[in-house]
C-alpha positions as CSV (number, residue, x, y, z in Angstrom):
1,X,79.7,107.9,319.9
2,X,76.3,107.8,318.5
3,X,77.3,104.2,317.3
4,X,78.4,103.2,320.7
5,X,74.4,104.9,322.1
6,X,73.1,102.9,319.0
7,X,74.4,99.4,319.9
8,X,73.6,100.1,323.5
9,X,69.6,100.8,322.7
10,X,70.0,97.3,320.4
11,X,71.1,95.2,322.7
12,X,69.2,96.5,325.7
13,X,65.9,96.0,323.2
14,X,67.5,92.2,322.8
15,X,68.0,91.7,326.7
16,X,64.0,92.5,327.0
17,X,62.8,90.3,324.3
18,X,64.4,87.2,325.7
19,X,63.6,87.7,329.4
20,X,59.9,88.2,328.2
21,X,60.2,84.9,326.1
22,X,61.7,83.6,329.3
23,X,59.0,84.5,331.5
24,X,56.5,83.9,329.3
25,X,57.4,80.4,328.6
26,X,58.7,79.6,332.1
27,X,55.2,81.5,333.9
28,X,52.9,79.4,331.8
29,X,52.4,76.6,333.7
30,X,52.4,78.7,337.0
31,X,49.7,80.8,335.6
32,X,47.7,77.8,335.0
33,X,48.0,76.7,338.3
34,X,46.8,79.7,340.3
35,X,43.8,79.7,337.6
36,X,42.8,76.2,338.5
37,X,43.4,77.4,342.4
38,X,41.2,80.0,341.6
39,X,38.4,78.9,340.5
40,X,38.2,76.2,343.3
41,X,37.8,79.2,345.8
42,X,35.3,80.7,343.8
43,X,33.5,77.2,343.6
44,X,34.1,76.5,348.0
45,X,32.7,80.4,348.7
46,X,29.7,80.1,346.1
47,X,28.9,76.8,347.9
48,X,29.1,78.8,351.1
49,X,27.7,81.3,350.0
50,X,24.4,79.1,349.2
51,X,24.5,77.3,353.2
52,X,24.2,80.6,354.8
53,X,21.2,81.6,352.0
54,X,19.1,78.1,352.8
């Protein structure tokens, strides 16, 4: 029995580590984009942001 718990914690450890390789190397390139989005936004509202000052 303590085998069968054994092999259970092993391969639920083994399930984890490849969905987070998954994830990790299939959210990569969607990370980057939403930091390129991101830092146009910050760009348009600082421009803004400048208008309402002058």
């Amino acid at each position: 029995m303590i085998k069968g718990i054994i092999f259970c914690v092993c391969f639920l450890f083994a399930q984890l580590f490849v969905l987070s390789y998954i994830d990790h190397r299939h959210g990569s390139g969607e990370s980057a984009t939403r930091q390129a989005t991101t830092a146009q936004n910050s760009q348009r509202q600082r421009e803004d942001d400048e208008e309402e000052q002058a």
